[in-house]
mmCIF file of the protein (N, C-alpha, C, O) and its ligand, coordinates in Angstrom:
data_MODEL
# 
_entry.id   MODEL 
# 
loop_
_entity.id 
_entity.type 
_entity.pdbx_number_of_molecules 
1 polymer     1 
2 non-polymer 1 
# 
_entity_poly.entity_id                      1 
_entity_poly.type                           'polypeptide(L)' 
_entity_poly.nstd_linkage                   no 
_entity_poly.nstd_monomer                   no 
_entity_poly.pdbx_seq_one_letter_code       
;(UNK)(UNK)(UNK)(UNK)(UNK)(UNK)(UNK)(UNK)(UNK)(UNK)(UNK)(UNK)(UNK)(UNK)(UNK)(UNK)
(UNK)(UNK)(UNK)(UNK)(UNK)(UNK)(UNK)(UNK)(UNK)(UNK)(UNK)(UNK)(UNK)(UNK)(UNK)(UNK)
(UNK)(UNK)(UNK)(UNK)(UNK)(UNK)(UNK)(UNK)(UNK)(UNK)(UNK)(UNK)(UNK)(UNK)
;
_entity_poly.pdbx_seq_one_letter_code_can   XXXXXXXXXXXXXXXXXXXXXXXXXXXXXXXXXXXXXXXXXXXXXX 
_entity_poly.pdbx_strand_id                 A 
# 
loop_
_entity_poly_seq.entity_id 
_entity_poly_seq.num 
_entity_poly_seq.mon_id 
_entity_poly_seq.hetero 
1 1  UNK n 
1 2  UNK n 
1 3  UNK n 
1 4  UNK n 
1 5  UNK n 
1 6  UNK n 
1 7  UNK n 
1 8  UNK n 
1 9  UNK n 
1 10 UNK n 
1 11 UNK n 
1 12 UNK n 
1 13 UNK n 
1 14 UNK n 
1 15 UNK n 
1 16 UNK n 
1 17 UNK n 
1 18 UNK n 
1 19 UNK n 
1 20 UNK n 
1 21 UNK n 
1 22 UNK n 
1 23 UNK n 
1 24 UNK n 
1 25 UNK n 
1 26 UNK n 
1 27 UNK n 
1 28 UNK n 
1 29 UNK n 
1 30 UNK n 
1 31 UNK n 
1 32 UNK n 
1 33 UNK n 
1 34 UNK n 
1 35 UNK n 
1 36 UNK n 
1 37 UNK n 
1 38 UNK n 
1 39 UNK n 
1 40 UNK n 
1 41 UNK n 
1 42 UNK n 
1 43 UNK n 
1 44 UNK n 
1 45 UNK n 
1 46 UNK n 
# 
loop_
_struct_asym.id 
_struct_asym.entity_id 
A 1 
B 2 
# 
loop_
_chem_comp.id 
_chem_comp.type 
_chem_comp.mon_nstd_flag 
UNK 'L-peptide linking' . 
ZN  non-polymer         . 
# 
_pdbx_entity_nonpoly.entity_id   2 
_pdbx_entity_nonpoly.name        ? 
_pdbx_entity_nonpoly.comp_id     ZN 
# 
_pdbx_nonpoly_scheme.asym_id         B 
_pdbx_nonpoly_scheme.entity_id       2 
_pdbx_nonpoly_scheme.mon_id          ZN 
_pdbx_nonpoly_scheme.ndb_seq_num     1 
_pdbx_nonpoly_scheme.pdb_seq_num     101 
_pdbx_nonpoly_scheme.auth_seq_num    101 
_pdbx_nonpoly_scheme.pdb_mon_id      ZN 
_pdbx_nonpoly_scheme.auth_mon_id     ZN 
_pdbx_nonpoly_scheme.pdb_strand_id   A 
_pdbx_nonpoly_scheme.pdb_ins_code    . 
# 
loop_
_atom_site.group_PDB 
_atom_site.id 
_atom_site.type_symbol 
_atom_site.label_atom_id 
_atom_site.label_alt_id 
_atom_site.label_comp_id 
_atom_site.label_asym_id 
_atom_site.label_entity_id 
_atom_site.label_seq_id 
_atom_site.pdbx_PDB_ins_code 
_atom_site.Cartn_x 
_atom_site.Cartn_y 
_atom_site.Cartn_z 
_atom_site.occupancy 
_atom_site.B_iso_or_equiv 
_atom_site.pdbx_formal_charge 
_atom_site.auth_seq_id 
_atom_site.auth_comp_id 
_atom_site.auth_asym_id 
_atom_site.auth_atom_id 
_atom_site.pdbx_PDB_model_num 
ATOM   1   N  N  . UNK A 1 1  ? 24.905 -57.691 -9.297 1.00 0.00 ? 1   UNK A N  1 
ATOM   2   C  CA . UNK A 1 1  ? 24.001 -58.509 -8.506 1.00 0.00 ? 1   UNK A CA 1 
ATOM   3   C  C  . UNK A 1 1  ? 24.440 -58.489 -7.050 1.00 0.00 ? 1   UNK A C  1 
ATOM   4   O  O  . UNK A 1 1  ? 25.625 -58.241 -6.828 1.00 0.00 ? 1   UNK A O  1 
ATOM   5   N  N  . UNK A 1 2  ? 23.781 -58.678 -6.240 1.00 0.00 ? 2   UNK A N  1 
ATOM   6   C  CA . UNK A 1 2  ? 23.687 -58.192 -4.590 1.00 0.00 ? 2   UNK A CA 1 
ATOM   7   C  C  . UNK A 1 2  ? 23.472 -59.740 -4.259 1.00 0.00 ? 2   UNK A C  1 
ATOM   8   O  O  . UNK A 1 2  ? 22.749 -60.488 -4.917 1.00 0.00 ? 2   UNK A O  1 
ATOM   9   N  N  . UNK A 1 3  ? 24.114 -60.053 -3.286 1.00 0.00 ? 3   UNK A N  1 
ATOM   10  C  CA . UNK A 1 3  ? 24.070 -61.372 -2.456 1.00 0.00 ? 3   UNK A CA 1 
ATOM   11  C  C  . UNK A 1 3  ? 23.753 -60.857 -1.141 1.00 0.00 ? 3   UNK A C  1 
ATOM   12  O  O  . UNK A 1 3  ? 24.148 -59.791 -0.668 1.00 0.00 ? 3   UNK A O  1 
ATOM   13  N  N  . UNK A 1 4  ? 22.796 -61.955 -0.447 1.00 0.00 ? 4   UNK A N  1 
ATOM   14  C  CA . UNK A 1 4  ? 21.901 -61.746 1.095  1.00 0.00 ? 4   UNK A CA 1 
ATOM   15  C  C  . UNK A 1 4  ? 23.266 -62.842 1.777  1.00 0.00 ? 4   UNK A C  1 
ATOM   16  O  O  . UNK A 1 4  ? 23.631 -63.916 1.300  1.00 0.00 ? 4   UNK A O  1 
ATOM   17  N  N  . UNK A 1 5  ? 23.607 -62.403 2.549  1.00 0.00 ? 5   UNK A N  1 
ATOM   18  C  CA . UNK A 1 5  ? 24.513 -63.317 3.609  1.00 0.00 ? 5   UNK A CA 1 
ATOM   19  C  C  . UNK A 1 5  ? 23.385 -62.781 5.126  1.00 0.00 ? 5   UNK A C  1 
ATOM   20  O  O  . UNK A 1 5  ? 22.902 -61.705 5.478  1.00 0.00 ? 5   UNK A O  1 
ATOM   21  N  N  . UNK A 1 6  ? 23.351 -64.338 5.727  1.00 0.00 ? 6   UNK A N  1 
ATOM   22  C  CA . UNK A 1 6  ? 23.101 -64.445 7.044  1.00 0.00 ? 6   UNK A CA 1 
ATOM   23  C  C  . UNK A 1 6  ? 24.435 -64.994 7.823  1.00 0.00 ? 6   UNK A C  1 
ATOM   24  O  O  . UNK A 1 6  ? 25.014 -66.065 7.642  1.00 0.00 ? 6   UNK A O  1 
ATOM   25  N  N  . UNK A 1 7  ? 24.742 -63.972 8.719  1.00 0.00 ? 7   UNK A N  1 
ATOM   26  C  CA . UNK A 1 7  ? 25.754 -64.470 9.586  1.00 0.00 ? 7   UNK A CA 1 
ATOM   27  C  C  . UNK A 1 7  ? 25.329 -65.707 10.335 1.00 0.00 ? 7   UNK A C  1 
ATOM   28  O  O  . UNK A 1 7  ? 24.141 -65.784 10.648 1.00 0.00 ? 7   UNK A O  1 
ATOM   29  N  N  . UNK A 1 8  ? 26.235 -66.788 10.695 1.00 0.00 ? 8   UNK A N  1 
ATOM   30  C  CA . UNK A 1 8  ? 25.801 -67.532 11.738 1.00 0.00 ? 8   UNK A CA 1 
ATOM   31  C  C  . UNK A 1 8  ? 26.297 -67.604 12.963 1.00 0.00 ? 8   UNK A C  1 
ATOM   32  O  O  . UNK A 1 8  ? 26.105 -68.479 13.807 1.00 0.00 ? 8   UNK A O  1 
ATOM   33  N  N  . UNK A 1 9  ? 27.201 -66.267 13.046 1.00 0.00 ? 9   UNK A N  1 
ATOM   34  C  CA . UNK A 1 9  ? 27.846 -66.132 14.387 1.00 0.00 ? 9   UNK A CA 1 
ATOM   35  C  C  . UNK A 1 9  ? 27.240 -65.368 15.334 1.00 0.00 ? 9   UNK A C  1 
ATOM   36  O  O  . UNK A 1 9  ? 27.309 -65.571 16.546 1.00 0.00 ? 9   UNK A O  1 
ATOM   37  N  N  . UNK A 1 10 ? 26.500 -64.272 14.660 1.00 0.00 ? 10  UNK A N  1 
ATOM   38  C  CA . UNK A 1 10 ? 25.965 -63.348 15.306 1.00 0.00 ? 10  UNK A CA 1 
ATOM   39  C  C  . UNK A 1 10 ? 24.234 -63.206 14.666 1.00 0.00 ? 10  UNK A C  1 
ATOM   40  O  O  . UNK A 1 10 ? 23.390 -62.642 15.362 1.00 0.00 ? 10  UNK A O  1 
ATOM   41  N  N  . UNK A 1 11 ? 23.956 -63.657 13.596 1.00 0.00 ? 11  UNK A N  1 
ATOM   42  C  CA . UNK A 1 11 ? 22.411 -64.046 13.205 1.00 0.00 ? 11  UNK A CA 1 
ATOM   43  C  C  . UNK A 1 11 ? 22.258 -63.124 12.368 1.00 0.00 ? 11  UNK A C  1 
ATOM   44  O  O  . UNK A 1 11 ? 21.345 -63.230 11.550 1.00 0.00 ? 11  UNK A O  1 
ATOM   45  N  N  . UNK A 1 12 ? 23.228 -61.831 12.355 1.00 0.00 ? 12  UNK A N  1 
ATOM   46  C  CA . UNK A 1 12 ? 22.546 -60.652 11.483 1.00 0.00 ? 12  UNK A CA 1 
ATOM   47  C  C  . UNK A 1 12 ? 23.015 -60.435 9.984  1.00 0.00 ? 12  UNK A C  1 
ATOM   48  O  O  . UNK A 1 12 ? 24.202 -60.164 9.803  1.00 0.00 ? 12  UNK A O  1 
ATOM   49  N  N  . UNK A 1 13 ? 22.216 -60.530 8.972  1.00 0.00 ? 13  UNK A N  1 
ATOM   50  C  CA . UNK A 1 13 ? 21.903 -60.569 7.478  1.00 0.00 ? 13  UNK A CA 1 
ATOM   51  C  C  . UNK A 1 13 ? 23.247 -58.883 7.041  1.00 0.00 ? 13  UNK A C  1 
ATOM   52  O  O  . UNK A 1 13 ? 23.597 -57.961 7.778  1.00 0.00 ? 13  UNK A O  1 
ATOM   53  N  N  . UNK A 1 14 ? 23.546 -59.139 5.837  1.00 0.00 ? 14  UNK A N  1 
ATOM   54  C  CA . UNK A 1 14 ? 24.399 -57.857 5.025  1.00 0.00 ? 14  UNK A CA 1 
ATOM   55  C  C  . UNK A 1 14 ? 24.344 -58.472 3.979  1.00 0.00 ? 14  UNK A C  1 
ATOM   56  O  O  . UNK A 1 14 ? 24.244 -59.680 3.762  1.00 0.00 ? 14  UNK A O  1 
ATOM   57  N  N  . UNK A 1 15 ? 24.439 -57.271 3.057  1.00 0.00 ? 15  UNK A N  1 
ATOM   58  C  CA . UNK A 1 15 ? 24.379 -57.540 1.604  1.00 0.00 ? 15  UNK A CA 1 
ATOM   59  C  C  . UNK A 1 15 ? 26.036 -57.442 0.854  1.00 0.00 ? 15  UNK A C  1 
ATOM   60  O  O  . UNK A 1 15 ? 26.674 -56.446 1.193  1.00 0.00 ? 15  UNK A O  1 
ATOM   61  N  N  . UNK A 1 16 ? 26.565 -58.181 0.109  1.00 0.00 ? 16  UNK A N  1 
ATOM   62  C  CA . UNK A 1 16 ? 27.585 -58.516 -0.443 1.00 0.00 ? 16  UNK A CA 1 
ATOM   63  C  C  . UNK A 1 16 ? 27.475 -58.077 -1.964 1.00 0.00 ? 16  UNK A C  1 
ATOM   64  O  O  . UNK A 1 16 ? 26.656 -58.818 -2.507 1.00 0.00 ? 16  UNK A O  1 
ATOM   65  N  N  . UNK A 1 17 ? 28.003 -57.133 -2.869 1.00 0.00 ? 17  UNK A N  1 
ATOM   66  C  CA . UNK A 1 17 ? 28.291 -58.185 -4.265 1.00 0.00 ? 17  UNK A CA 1 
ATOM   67  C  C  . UNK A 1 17 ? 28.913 -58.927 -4.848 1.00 0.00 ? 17  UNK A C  1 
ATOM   68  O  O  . UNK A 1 17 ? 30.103 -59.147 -4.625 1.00 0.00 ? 17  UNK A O  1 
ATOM   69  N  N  . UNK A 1 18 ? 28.074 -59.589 -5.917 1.00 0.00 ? 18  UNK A N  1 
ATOM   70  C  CA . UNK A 1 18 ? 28.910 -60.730 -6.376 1.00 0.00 ? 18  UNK A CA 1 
ATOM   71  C  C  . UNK A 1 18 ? 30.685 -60.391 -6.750 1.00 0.00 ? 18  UNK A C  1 
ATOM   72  O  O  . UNK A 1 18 ? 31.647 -61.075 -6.400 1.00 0.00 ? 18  UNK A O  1 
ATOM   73  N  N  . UNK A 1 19 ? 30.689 -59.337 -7.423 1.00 0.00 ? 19  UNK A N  1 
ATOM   74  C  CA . UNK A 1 19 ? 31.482 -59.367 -7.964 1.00 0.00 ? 19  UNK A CA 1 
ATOM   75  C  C  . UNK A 1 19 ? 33.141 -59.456 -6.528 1.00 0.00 ? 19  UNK A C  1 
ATOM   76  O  O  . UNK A 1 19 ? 34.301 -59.818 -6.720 1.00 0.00 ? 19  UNK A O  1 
ATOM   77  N  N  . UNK A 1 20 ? 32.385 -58.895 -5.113 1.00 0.00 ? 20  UNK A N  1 
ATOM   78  C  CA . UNK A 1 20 ? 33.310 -59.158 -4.465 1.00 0.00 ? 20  UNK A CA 1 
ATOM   79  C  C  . UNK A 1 20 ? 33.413 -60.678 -3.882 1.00 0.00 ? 20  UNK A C  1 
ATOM   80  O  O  . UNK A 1 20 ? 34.327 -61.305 -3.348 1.00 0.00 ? 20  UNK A O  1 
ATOM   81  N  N  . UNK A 1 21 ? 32.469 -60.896 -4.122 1.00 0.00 ? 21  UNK A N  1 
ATOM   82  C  CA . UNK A 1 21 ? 33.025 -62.778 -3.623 1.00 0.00 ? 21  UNK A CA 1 
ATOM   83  C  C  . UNK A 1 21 ? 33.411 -63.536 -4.154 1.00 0.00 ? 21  UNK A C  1 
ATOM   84  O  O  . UNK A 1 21 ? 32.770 -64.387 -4.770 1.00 0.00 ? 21  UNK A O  1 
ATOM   85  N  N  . UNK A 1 22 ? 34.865 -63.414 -4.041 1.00 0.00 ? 22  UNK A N  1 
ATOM   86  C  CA . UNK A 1 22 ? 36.000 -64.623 -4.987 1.00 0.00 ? 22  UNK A CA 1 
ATOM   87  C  C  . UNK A 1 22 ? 36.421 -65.078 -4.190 1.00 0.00 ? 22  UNK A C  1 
ATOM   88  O  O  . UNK A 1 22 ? 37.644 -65.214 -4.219 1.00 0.00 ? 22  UNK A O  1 
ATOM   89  N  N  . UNK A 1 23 ? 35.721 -65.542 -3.100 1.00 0.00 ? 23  UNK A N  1 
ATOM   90  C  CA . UNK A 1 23 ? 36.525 -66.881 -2.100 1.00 0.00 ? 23  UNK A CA 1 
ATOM   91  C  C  . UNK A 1 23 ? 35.200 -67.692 -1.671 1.00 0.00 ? 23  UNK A C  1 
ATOM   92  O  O  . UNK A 1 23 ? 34.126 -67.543 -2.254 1.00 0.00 ? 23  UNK A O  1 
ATOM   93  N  N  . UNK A 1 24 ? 35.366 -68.425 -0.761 1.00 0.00 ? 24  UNK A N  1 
ATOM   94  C  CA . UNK A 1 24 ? 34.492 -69.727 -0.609 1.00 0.00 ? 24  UNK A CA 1 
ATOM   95  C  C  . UNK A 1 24 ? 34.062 -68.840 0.670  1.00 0.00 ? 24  UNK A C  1 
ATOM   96  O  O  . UNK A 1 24 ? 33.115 -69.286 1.318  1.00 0.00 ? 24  UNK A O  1 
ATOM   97  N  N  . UNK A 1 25 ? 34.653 -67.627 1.110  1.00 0.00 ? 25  UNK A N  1 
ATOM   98  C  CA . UNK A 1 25 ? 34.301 -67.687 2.786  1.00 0.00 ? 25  UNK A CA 1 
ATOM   99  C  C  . UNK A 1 25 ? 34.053 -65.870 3.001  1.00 0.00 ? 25  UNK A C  1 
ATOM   100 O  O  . UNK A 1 25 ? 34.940 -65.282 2.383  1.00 0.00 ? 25  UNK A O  1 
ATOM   101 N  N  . UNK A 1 26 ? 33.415 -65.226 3.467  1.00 0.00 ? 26  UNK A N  1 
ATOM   102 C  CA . UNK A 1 26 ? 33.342 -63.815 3.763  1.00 0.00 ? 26  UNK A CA 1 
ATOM   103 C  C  . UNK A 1 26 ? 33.882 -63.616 5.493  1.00 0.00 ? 26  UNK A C  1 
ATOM   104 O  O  . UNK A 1 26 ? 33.966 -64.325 6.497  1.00 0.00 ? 26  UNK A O  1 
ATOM   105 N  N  . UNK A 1 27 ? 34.085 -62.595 5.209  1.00 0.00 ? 27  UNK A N  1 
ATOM   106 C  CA . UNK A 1 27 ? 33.702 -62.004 7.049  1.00 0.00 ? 27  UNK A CA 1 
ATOM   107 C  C  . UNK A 1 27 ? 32.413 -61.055 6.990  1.00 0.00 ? 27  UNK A C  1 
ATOM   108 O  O  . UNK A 1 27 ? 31.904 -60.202 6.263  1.00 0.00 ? 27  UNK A O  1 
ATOM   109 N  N  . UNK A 1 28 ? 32.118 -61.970 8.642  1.00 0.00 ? 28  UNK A N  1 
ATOM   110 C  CA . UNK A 1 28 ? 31.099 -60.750 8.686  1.00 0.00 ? 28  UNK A CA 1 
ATOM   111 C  C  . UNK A 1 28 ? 31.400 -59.277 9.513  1.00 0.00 ? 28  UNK A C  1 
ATOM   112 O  O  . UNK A 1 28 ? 32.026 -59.121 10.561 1.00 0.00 ? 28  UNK A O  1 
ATOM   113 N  N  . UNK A 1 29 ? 30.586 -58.050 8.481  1.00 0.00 ? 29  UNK A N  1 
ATOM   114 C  CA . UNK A 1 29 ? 31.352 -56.772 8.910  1.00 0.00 ? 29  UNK A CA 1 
ATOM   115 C  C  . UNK A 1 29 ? 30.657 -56.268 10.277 1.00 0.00 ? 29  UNK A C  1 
ATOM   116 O  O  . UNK A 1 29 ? 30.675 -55.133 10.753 1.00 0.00 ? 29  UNK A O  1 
ATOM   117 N  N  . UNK A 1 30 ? 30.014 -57.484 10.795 1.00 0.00 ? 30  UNK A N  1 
ATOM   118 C  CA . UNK A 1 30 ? 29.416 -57.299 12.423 1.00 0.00 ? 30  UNK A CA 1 
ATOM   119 C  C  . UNK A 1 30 ? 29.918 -57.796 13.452 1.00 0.00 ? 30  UNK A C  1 
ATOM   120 O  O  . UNK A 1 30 ? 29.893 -57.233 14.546 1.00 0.00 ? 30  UNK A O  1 
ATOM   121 N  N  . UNK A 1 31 ? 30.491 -59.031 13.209 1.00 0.00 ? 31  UNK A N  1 
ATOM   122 C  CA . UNK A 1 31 ? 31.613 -59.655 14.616 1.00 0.00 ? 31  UNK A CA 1 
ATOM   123 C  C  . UNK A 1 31 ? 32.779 -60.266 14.227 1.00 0.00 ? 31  UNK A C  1 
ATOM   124 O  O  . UNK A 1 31 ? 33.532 -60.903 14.964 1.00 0.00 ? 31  UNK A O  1 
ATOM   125 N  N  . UNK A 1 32 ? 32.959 -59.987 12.643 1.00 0.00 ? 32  UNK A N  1 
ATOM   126 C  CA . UNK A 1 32 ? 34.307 -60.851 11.953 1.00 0.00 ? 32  UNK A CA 1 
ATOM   127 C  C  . UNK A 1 32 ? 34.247 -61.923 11.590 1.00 0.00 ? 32  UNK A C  1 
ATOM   128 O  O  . UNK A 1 32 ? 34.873 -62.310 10.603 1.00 0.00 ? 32  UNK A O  1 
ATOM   129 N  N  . UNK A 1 33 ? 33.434 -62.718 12.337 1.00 0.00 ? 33  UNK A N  1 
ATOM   130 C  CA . UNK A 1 33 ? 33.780 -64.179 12.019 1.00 0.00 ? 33  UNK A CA 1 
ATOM   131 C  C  . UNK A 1 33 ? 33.170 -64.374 10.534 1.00 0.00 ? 33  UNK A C  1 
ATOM   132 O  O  . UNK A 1 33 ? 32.258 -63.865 9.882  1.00 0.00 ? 33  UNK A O  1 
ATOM   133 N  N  . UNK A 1 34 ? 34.233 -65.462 10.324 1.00 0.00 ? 34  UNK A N  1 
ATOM   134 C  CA . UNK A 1 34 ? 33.791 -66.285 8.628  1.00 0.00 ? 34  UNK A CA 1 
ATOM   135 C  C  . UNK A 1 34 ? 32.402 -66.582 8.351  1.00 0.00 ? 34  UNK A C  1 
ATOM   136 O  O  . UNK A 1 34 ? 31.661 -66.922 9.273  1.00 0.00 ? 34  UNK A O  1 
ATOM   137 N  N  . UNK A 1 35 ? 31.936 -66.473 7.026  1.00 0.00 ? 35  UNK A N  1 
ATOM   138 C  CA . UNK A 1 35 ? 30.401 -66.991 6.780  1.00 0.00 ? 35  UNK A CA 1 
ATOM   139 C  C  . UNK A 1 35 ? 31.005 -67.357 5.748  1.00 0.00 ? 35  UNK A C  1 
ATOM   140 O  O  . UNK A 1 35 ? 31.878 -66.718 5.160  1.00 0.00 ? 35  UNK A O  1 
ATOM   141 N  N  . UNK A 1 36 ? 30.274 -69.148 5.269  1.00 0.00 ? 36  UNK A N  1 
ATOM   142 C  CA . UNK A 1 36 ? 30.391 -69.990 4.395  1.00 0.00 ? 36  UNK A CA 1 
ATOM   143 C  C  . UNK A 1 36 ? 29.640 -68.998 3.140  1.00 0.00 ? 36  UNK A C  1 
ATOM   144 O  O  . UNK A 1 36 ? 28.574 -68.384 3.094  1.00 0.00 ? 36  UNK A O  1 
ATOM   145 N  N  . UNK A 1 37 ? 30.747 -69.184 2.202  1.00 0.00 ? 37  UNK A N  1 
ATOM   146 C  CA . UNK A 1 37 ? 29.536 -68.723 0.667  1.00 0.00 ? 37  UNK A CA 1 
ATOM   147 C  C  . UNK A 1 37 ? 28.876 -69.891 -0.093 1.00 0.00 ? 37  UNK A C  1 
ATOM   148 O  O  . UNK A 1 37 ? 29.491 -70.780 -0.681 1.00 0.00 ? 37  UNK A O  1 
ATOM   149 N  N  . UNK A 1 38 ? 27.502 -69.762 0.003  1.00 0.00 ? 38  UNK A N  1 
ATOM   150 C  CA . UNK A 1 38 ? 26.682 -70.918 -0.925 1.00 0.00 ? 38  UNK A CA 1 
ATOM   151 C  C  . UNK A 1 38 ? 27.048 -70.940 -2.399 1.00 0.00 ? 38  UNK A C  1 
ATOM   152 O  O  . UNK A 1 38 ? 27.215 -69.804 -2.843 1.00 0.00 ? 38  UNK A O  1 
ATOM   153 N  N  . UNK A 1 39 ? 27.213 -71.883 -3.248 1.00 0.00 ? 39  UNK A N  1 
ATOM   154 C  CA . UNK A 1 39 ? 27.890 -71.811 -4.335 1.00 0.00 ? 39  UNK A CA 1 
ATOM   155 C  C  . UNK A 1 39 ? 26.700 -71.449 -5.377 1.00 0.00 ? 39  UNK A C  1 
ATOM   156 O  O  . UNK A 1 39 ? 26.836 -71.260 -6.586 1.00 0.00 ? 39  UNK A O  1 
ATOM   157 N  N  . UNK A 1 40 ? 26.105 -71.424 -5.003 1.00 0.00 ? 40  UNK A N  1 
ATOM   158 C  CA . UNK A 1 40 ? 24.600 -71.432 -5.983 1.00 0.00 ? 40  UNK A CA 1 
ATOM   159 C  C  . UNK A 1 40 ? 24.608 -70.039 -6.080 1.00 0.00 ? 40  UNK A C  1 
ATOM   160 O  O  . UNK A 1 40 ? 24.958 -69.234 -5.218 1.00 0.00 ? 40  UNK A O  1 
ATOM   161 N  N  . UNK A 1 41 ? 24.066 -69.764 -7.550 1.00 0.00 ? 41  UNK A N  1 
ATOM   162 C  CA . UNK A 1 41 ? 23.488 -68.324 -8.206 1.00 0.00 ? 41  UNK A CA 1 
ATOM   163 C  C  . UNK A 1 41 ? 22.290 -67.739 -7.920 1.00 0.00 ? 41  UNK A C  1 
ATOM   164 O  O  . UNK A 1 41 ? 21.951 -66.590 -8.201 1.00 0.00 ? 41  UNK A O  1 
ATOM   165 N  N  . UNK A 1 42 ? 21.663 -68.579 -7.349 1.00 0.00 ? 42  UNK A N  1 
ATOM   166 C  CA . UNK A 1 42 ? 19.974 -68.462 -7.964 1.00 0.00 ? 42  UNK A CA 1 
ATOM   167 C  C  . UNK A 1 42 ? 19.616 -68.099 -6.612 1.00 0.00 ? 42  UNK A C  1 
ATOM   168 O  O  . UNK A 1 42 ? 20.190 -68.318 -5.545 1.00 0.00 ? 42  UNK A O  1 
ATOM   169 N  N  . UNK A 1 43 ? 18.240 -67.328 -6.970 1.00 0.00 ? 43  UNK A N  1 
ATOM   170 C  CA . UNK A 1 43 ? 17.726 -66.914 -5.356 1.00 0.00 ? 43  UNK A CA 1 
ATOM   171 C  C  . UNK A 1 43 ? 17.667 -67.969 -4.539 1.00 0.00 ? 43  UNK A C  1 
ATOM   172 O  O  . UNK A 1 43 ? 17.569 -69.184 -4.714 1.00 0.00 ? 43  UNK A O  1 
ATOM   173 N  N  . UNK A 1 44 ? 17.762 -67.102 -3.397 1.00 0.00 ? 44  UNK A N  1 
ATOM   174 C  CA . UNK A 1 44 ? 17.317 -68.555 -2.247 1.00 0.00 ? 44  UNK A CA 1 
ATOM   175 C  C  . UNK A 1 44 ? 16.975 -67.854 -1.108 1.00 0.00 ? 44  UNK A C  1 
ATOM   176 O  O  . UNK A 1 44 ? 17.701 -67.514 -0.174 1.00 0.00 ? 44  UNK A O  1 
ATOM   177 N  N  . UNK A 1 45 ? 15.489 -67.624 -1.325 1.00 0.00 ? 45  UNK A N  1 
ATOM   178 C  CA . UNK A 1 45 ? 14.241 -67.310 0.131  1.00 0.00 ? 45  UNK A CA 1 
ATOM   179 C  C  . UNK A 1 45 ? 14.134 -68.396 0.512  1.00 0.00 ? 45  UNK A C  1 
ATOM   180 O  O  . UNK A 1 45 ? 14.085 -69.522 0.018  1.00 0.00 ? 45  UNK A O  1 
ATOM   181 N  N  . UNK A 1 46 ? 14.099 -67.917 1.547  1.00 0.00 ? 46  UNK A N  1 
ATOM   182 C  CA . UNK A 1 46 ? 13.328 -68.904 2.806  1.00 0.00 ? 46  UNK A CA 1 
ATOM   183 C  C  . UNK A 1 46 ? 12.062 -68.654 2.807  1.00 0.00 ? 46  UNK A C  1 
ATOM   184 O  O  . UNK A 1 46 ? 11.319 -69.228 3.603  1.00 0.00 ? 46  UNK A O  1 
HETATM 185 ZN ZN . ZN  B 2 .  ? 28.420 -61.846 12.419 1.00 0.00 2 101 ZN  A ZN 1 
# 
């Protein structure tokens, strides 16, 4: 399964998988900074 991360440092979206997110926090691979991981499974469009 593929996770949508929106950066909020720099605004721009990358795709993650689950299986690599075993922490509460990512970097983003566009300016570094931390992005919070939502704990929820389930889609979530806007
Ligand atoms: Zn960023």
């Amino acid at each position: 399964m593929l996770l949508k991360f929106q950066c909020l440092s720099c605004g721009k979206t990358f795709i993650v998988e689950d299986l690599e997110v075993d922490e509460s926090e990512l970097s983003c691979p566009h300016c570094q900074q931390e992005v919070p991981v939502p704990e929820c499974d389930e889609d979530e469009e806007e």
